[in-house]
Backbone as a printed PyTorch tensor [residue, N CA C, xyz], in Angstrom:
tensor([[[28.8340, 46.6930, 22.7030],
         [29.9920, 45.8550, 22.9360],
         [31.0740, 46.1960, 21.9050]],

        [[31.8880, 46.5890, 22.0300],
         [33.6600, 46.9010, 21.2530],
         [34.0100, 45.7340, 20.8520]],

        [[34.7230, 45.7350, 19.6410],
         [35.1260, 44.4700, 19.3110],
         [36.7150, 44.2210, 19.1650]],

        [[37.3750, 44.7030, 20.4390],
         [38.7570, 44.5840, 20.5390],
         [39.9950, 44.6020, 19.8160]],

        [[39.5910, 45.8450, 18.4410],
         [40.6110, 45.9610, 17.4370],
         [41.3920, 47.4430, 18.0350]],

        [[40.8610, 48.0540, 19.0380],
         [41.8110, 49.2260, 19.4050],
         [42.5690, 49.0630, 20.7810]],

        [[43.4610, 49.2480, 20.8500],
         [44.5200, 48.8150, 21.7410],
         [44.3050, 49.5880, 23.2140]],

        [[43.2200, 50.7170, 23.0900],
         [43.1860, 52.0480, 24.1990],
         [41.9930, 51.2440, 24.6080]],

        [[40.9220, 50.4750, 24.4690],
         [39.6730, 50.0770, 24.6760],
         [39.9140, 48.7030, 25.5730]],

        [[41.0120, 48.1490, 25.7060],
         [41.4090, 46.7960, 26.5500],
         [42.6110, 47.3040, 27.8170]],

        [[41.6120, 46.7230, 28.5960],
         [42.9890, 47.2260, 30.1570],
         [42.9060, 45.7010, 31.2760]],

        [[44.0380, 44.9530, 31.8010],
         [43.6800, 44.3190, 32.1710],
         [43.2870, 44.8520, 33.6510]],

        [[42.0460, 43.1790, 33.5380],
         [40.6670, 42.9360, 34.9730],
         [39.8430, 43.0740, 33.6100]],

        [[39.7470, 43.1240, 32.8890],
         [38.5890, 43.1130, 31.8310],
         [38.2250, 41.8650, 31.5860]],

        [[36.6540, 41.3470, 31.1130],
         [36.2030, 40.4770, 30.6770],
         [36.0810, 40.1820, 29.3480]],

        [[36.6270, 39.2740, 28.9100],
         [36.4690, 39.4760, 27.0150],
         [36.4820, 38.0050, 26.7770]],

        [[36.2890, 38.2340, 25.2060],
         [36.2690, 36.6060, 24.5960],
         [37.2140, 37.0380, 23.9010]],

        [[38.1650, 36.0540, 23.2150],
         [39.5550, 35.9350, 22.6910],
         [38.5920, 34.8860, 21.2670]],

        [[40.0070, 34.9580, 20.2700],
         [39.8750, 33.1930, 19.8010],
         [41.5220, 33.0790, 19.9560]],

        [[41.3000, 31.4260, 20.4780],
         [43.0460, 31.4550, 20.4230],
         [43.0220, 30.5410, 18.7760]],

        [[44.4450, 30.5930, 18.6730],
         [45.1310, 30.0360, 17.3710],
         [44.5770, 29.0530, 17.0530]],

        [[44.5910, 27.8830, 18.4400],
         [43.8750, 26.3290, 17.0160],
         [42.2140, 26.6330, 16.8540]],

        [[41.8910, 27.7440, 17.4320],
         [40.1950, 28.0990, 17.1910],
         [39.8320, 28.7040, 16.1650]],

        [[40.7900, 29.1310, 15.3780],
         [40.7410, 30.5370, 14.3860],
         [39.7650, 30.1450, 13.1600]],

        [[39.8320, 28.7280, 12.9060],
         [38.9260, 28.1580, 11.7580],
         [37.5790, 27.9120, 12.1490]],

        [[37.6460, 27.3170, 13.0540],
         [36.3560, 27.4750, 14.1400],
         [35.5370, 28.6210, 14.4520]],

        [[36.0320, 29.2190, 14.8630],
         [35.6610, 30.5120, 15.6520],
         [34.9990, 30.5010, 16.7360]],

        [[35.8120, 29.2650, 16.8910],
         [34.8570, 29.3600, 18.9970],
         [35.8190, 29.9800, 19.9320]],

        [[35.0920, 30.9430, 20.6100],
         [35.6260, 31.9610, 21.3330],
         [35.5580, 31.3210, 22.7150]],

        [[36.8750, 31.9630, 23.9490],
         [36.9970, 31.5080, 24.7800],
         [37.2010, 33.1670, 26.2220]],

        [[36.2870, 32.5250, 26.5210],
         [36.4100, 34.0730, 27.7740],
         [36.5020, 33.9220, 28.8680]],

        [[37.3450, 35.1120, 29.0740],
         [38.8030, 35.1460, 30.4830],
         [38.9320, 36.5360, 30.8020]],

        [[39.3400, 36.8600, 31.8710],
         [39.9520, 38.1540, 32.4640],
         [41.3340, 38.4360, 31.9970]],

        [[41.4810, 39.6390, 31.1470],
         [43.0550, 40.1520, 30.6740],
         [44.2710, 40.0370, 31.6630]],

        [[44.6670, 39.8210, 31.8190],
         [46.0610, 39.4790, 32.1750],
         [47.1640, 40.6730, 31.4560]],

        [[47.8690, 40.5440, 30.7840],
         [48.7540, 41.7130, 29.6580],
         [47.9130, 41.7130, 28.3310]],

        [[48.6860, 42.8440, 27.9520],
         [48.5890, 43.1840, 26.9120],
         [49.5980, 43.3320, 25.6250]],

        [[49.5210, 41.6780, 24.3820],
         [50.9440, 41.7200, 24.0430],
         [50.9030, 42.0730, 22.8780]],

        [[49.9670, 43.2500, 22.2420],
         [50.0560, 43.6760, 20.8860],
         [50.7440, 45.4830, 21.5010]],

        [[51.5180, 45.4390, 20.5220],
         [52.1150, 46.6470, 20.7850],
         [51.5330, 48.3780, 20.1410]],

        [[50.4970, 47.7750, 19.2310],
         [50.2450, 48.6320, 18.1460],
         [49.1300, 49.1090, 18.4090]],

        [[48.7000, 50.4770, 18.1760],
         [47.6700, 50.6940, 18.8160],
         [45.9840, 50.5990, 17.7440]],

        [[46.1800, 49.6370, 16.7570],
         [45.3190, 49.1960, 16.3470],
         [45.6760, 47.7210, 15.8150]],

        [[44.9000, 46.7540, 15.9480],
         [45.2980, 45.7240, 14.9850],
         [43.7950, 45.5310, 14.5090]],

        [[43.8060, 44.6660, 12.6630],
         [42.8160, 44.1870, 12.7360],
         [42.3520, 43.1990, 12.8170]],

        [[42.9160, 42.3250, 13.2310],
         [42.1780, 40.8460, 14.1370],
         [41.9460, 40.8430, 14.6880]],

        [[42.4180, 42.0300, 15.8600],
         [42.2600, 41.8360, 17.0620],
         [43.7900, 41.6660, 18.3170]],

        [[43.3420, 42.7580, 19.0670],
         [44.5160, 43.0330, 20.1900],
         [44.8230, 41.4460, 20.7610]],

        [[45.7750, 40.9620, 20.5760],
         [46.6190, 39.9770, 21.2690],
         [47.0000, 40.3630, 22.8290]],

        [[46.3010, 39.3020, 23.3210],
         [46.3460, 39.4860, 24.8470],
         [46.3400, 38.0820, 25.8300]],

        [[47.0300, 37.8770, 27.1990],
         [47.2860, 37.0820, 27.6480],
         [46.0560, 36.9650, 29.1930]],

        [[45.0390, 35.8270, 29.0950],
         [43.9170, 35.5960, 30.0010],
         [45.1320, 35.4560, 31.2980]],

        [[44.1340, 35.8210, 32.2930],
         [44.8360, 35.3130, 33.6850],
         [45.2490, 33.7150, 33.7160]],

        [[44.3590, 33.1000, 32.8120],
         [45.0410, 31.2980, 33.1720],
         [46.1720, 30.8140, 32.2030]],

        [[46.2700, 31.6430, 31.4570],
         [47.6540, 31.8400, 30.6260],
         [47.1640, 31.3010, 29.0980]],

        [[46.0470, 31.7010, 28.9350],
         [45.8350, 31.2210, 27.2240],
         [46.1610, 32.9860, 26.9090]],

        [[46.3070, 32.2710, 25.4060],
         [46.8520, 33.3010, 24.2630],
         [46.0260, 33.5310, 23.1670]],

        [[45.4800, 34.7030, 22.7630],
         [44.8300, 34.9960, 21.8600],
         [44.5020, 36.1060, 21.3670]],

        [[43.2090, 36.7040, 20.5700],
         [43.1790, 38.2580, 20.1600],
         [42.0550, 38.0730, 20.6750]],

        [[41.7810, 39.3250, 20.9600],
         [40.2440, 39.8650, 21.4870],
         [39.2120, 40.0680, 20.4040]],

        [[38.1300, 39.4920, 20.5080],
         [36.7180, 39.3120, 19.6130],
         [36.0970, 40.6170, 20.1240]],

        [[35.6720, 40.1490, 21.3160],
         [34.7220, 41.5440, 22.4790],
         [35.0360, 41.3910, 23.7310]],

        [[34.3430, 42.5350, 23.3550],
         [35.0180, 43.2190, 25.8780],
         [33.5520, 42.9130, 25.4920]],

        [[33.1560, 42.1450, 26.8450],
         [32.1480, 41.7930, 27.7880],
         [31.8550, 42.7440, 28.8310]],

        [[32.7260, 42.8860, 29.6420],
         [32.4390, 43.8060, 30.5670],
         [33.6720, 44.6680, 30.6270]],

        [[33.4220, 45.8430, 30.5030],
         [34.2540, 47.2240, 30.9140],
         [34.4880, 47.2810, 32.2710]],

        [[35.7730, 47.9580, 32.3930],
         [36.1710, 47.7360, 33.9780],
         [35.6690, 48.7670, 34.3580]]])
C-alpha cells in the first residue's frame, strides 16, 4: 500500500483514505474515491491534497485500491 506523498501514484476513481483538517490531531482517516487533484507539486510530505467525490478535503494517508 503507497502512502500518498507522490503526486504520480494518485489518479482520480482511486480508493484512498485522506485525513481531513479537523482530523489531523486525531488521525482518523476518512475513505472516498478521488475526485481532483489539488496539490500541485509533485511531492508533498503530508500528503497529496485531494478532493473525494462527496466533496471532502484532505491529504492522502493510502491508496487502497489502485485503479
Amino acid at each position: 500500500m503507497k502512502d500518498g506523498k507522490r503526486r504520480a501514484d494518485i489518479r482520480p476513481g482511486m480508493l484512498v483514505n485522506i485525513i481531513l483538517k479537523k482530523d489531523q490531531r486525531t488521525g482518523i482517516l476518512t475513505e472516498g474515491i478521488v475526485k481532483d487533484l489539488l496539490t500541485s507539486a509533485p511531492v508533498h510530505h503530508r500528503g497529496i491534497k485531494v478532493r473525494l467525490d462527496d466533496g471532502q478535503i484532505g491529504r492522502v494517508q493510502e491508496i487502497i485500491e489502485e485503479d
